[in-house]
C-alpha positions as CSV (number, residue, x, y, z in Angstrom):
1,X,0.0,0.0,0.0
2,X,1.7,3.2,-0.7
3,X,2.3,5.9,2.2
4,X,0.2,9.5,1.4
5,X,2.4,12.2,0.8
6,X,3.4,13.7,4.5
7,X,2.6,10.7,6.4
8,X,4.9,8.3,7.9
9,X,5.4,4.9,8.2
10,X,4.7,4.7,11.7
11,X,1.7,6.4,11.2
12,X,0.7,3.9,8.4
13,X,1.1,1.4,11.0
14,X,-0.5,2.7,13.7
15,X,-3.7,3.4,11.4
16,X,-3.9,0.2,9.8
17,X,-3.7,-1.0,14.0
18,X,-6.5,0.4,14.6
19,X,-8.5,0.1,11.7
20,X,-8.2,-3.5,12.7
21,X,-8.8,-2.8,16.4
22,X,-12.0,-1.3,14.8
23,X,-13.0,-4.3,12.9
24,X,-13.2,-6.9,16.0
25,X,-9.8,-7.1,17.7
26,X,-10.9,-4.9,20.5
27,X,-11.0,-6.4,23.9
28,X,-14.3,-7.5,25.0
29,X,-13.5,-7.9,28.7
30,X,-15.4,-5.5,31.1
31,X,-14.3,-3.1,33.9
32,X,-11.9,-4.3,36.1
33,X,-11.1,-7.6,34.2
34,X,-7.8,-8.5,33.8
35,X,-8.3,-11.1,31.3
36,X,-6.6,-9.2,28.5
37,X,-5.3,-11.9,26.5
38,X,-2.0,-10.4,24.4
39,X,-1.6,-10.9,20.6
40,X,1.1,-13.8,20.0
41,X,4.5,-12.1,20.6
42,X,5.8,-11.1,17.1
43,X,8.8,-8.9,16.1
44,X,8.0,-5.1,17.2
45,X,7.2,-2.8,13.7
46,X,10.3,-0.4,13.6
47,X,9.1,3.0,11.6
48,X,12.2,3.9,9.2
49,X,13.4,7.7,9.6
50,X,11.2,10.2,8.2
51,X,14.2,11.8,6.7
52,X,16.0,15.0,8.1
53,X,19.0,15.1,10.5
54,X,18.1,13.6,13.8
55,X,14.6,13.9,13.1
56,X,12.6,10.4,13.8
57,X,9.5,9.2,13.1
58,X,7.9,10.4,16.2
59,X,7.4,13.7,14.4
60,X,4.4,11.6,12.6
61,X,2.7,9.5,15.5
62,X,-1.0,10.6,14.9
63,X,-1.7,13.3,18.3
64,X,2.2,14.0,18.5
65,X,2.0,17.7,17.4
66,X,-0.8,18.4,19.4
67,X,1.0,16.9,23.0
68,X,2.5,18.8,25.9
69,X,5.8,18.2,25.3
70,X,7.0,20.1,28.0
71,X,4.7,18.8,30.2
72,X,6.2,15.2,28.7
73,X,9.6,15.9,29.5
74,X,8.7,17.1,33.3
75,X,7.3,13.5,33.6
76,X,9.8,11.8,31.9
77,X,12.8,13.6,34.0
78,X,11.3,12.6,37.0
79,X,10.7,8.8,36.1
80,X,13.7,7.9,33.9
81,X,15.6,7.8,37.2
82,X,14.2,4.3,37.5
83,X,15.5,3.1,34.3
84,X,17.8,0.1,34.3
85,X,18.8,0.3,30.7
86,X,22.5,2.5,30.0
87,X,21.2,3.3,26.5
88,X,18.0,5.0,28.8
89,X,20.3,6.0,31.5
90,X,22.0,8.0,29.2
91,X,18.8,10.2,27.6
92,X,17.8,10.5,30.7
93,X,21.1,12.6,31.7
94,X,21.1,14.7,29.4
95,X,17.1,15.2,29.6
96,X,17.6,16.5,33.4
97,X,20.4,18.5,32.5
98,X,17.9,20.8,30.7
99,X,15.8,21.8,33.3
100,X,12.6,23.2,32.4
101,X,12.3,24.2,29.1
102,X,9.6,25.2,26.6
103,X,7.0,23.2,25.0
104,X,9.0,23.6,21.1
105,X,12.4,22.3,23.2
106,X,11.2,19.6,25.0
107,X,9.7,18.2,21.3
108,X,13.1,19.0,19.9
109,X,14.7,16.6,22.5
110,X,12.4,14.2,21.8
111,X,12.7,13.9,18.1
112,X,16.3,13.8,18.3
113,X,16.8,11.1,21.5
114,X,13.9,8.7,20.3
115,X,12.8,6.9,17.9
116,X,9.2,4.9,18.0
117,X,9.2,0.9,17.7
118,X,5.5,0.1,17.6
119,X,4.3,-3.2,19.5
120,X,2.2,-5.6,18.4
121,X,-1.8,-5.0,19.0
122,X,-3.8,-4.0,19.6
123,X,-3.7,-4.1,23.4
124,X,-6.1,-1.9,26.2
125,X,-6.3,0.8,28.5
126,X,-7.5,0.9,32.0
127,X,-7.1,3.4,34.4
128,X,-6.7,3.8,38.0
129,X,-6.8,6.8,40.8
130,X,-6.0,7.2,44.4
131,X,-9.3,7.0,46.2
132,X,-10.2,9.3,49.2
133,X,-12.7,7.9,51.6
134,X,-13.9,8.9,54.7
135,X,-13.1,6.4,57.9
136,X,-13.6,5.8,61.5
137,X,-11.5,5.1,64.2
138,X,-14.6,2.1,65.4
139,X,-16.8,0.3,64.0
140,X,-20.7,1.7,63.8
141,X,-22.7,3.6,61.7
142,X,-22.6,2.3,58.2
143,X,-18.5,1.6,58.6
144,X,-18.5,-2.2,59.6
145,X,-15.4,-3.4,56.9
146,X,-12.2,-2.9,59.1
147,X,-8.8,-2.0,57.2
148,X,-6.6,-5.0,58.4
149,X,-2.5,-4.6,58.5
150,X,-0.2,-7.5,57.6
151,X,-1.3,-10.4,59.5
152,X,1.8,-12.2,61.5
153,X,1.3,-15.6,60.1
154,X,1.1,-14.1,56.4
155,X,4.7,-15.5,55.3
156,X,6.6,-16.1,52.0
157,X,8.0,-19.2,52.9
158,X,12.0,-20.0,51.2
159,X,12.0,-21.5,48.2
160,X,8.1,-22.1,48.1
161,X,5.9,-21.6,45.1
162,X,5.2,-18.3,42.8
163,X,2.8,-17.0,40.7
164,X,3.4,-18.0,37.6
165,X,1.9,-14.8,35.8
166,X,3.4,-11.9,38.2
167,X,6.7,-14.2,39.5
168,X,6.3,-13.2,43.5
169,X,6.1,-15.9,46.0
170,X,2.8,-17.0,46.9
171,X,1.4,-15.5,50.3
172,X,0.8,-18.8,53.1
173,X,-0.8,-19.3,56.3
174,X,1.4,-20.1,59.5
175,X,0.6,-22.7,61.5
176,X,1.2,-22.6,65.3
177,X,3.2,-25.8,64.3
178,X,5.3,-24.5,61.8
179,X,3.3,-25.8,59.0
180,X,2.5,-23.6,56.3
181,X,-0.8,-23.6,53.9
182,X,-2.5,-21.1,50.8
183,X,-4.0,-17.6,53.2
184,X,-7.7,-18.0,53.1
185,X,-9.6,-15.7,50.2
186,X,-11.4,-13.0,50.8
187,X,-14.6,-14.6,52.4
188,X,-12.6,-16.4,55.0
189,X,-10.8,-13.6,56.4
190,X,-13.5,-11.3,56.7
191,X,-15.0,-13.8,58.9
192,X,-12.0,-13.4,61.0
193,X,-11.9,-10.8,64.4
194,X,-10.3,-8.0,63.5
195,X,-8.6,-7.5,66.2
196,X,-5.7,-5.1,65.4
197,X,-8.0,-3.2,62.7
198,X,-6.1,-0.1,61.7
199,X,-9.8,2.0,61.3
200,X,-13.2,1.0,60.1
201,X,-14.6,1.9,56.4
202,X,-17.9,1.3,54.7
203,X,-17.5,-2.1,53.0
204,X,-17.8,-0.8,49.3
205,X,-15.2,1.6,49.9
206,X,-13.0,-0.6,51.2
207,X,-13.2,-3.1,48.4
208,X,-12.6,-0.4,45.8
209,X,-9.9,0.4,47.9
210,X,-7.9,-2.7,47.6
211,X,-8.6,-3.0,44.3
212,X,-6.5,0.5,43.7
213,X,-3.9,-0.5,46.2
214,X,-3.7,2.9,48.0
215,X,-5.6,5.9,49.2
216,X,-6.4,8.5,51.6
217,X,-8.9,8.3,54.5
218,X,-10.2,11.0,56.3
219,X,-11.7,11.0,59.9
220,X,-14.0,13.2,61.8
221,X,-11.7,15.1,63.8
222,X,-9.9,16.1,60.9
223,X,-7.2,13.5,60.5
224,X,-5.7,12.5,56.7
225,X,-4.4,8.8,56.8
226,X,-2.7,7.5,53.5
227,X,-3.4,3.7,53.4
228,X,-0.8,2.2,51.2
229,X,-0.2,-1.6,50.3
230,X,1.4,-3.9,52.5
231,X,1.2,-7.4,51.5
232,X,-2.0,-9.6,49.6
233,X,-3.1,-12.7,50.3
234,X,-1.5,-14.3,47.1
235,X,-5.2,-14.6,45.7
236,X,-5.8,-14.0,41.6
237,X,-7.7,-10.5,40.9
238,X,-11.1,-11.7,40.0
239,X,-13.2,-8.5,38.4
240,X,-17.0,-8.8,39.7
241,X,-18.6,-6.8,37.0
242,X,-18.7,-9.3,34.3
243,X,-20.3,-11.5,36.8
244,X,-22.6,-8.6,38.0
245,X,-23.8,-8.2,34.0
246,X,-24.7,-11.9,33.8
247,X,-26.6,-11.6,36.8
248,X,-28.7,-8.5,35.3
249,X,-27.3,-6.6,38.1
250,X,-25.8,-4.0,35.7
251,X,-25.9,-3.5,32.0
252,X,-22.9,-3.8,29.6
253,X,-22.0,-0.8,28.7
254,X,-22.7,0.9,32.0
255,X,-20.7,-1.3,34.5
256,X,-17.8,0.9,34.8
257,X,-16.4,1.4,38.9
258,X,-18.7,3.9,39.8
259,X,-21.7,2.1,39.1
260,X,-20.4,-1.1,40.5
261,X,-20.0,1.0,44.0
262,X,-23.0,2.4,43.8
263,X,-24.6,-0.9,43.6
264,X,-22.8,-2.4,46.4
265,X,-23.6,0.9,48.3
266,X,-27.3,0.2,47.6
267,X,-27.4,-3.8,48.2
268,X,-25.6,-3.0,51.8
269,X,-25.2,-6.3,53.4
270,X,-25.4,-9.8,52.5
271,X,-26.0,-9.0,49.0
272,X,-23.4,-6.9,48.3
273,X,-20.8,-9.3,50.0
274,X,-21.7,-12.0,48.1
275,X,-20.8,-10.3,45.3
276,X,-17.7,-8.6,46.6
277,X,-16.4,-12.5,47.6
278,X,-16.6,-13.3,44.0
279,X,-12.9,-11.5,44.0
280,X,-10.9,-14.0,46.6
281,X,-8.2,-11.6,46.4
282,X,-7.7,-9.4,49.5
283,X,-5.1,-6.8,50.0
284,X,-3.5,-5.6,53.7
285,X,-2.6,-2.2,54.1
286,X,-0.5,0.5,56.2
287,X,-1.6,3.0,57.3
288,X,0.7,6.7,57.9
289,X,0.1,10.4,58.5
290,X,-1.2,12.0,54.6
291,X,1.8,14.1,53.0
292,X,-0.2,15.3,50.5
293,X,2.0,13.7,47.5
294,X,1.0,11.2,45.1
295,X,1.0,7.7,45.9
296,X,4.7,5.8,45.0
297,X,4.5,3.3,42.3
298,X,6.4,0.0,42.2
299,X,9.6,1.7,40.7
300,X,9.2,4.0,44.3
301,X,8.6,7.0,42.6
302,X,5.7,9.5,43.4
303,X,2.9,9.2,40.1
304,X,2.4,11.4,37.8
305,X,-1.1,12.5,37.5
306,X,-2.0,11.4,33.5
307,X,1.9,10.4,32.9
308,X,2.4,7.6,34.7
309,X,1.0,3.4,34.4
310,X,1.5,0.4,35.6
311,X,2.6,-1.9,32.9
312,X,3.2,-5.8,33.4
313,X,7.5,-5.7,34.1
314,X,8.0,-9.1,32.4
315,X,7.5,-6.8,29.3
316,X,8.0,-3.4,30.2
317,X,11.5,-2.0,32.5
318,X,10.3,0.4,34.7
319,X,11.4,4.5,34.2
320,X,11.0,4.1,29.9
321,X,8.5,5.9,28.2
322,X,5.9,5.1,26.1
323,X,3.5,6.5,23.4
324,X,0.1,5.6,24.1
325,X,-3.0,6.1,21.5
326,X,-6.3,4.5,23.0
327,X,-9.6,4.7,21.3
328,X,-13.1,3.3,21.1
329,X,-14.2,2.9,24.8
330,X,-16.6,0.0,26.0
331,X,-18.3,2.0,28.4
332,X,-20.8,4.8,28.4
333,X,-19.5,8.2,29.5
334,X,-16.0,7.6,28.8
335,X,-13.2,10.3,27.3
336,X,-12.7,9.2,23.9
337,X,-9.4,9.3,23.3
338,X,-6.7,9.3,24.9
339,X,-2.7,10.3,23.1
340,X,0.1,11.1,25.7
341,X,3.5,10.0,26.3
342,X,3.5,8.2,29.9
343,X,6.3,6.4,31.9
344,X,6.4,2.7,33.1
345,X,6.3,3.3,36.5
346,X,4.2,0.6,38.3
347,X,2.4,-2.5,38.1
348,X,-0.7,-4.8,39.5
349,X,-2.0,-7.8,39.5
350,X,-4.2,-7.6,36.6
351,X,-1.8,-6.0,34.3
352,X,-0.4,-8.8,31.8
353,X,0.7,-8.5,28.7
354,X,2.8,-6.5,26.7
355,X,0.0,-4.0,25.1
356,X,-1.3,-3.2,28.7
357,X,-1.7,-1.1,30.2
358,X,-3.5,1.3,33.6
359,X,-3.1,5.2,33.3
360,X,-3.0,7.0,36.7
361,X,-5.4,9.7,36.7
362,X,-4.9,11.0,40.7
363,X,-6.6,11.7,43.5
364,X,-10.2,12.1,44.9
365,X,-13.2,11.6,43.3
366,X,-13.3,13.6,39.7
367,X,-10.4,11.1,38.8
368,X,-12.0,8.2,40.4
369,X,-15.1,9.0,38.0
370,X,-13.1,9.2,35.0
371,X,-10.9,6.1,36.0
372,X,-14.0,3.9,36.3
373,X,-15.0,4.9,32.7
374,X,-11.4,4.1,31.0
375,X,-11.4,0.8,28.9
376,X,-10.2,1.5,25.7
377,X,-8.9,-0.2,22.5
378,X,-4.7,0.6,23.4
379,X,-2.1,1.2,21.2
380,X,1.1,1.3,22.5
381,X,4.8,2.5,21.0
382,X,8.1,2.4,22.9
383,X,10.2,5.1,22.9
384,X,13.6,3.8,22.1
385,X,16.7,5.7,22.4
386,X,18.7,6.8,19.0
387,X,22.1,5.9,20.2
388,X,22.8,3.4,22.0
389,X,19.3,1.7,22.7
390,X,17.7,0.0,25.5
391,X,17.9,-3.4,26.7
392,X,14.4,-4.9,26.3
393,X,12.7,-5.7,29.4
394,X,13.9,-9.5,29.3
395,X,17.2,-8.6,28.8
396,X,17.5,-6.2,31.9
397,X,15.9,-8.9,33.6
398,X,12.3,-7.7,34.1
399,X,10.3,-9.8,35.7
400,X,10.7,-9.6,39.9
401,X,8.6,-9.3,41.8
402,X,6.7,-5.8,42.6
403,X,4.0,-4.9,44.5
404,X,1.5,-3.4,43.3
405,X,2.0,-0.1,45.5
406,X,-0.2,2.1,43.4
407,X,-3.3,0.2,41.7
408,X,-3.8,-1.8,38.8
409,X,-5.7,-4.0,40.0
């Protein structure tokens, strides 16, 4: 097929991508499913040059001229730390040695650092948010689910089994005996005393909670907590809405996380946990004073609001950038597109696969709605350096284990 005059290669290929996203490939999983299923690993589509001294392709990725590059650079200068890669080490040198600069500098940079190496797809987009919820210090009133700490006998014995999917060792039970077994799922444990409960949430809340790994709770007399991961019970993410739609609970295109809290919210009780048990897969938390930053990601740097997602690391290093173009939501209300270069920055349990991938969108409730809405056909380009390179995620090891500090879920 031959390339229109002024368009790229790499745009070529990202438009015949989606055109076949558009004829069927999409994803037809529902909110909060994790049951992306990646394409069969191929080799990655390089672009050629577009032509010009250091000039690369990226000056033709469809949305490139309209981004905040200057806004792209601040992220990437503050994640690139992370990067394992010397060919990314290097870029990432000379990108903090600029400093702030202006939005036709920062393009500049990266036109002449990167150049794009489109992955097979197409892939999809979730998001995920920092939740703020209000708590109490005991139980009563509506606020009945307590926020539990690492248990004592949660251990990771030597040597025991993983996961095959994220790598980390499998969570157990300690016996009084020595003896170790799988930690009860979510059902079980709740039917446990909470006897060391770290505060007291309504039970929705905390159950969307878990499922984004961190957030902030507030308390009557004023108090900010941030609740941050600890340590899970080694349980598979299992995402209730699918299972809610079969039941005629909520319709199709209309189960996105809001909807599925205010459902729970509305079936209070039996009901509602029933459904919330579906998911075995329950998540421990600390609990410290709120700083007021964003929550760290697996690579232990702060998110960026917008710039930052949780990839799957057997793919994807953390502290590398990447080009995302998503389109063609599943669920009513969404944004419909969404073109941005973000940084690897953190993982979850439901993000497999190497077109995957769960934007961070903040804090409090304006990003929680949008989050909830986010599930989108996902295009996905690395941004590899000119000279030099980076080593694929394989070859710098990726892989280990991370907790899913952030989300992703």
């Amino acid at each position: 097929m031959a390339v229109a005059p002024g368009r790229s290669r790499a745009a070529l290929a990202l438009g015949l991508l989606y055109a076949a996203a558009l004829a069927g490939c999409a994803p037809t999983q529902l909110a909060g499913s994790p049951a992306y299923a990646p394409a069969p690993r191929v080799a990655p589509q390089t672009p050629r040059s577009a032509g010009g001294e250091g000039v690369s392709d990226l000056a033709n990725l469809p949305g490139w001229a309209d981004e905040d590059h200057s806004a792209a650079l601040a992220a990437f200068q503050a994640g690139c730390v992370s990067a394992a890669a010397p060919g990314m080490q290097a870029v990432c040198t000379r990108a903090r040695a600029l400093g702030r600069v202006d939005d036709p500098a920062a393009r500049v940079f990266f036109e002449t650092n990167f150049r794009p190496m489109i992955l097979p797809g197409p892939g999809l987009l979730t998001a995920y948010f920092a939740p703020e919820y209000p708590a109490r210090s005991m139980p009563g009133g509506g606020f009945s689910a307590a926020l539990r700490g690492r248990p004592a006998d949660l251990v990771y014995p030597p040597g025991d089994a993983t996961d095959p999917s994220s790598h980390k060792p499998l969570a157990r039970q300690l016996g009084d005996g020595g003896q170790t077994w799988p930690y009860p799922a979510r059902a079980g444990i709740e039917l446990t005393p909470a006897t060391d409960a770290l505060a007291y949430m309504r039970p929705e809340d905390l159950f969307f909670l878990q499922i984004q790994g961190s957030g902030v709770l507030t308390f009557p007399d004023g108090r900010r907590m941030k609740a941050s991961y600890a340590a899970d019970n080694g349980r598979p993410f299992v995402p209730i809405a699918s299972a809610m739609v079969r039941r005629g609970e909520l319709e199709r295109d209309r189960a996105s996380g809001s909807a599925i809290r205010a459902w729970l919210r509305a079936h209070a009780g039996a009901e509602a946990q029933s459904v919330m048990d579906l998911n075995p897969r329950y998540v421990f938390f600390n609990l410290t004073p709120d700083d007021g930053r964003e929550p760290a990601g697996a690579a232990g740097l702060p998110l960026t609001p917008g710039r930052a997602v949780a990839v799957d690391p057997a793919w994807h290093p953390y502290g590398e950038p990447y080009w995302i173009d998503a389109a063609a939501p599943t669920l009513s209300g969404a944004v419909k597109t969404y073109r941005r270069l973000v940084m690897a920055l953190d993982t979850g349990s439901a993000i497999r696969g190497d077109v995957r991938a769960d934007l961070y969108l903040g804090r409090g409730e304006a990003a929680g709605l949008e989050a909830g809405r986010v599930r989108h056909t996902l295009l996905m380009v690395r941004l590899v350096p000119v000279a030099g390179g980076g080593a694929s995620a394989r070859e710098a090891g990726a892989g280990h284990e991370a907790a899913p500090a952030s989300g992703g879920d």
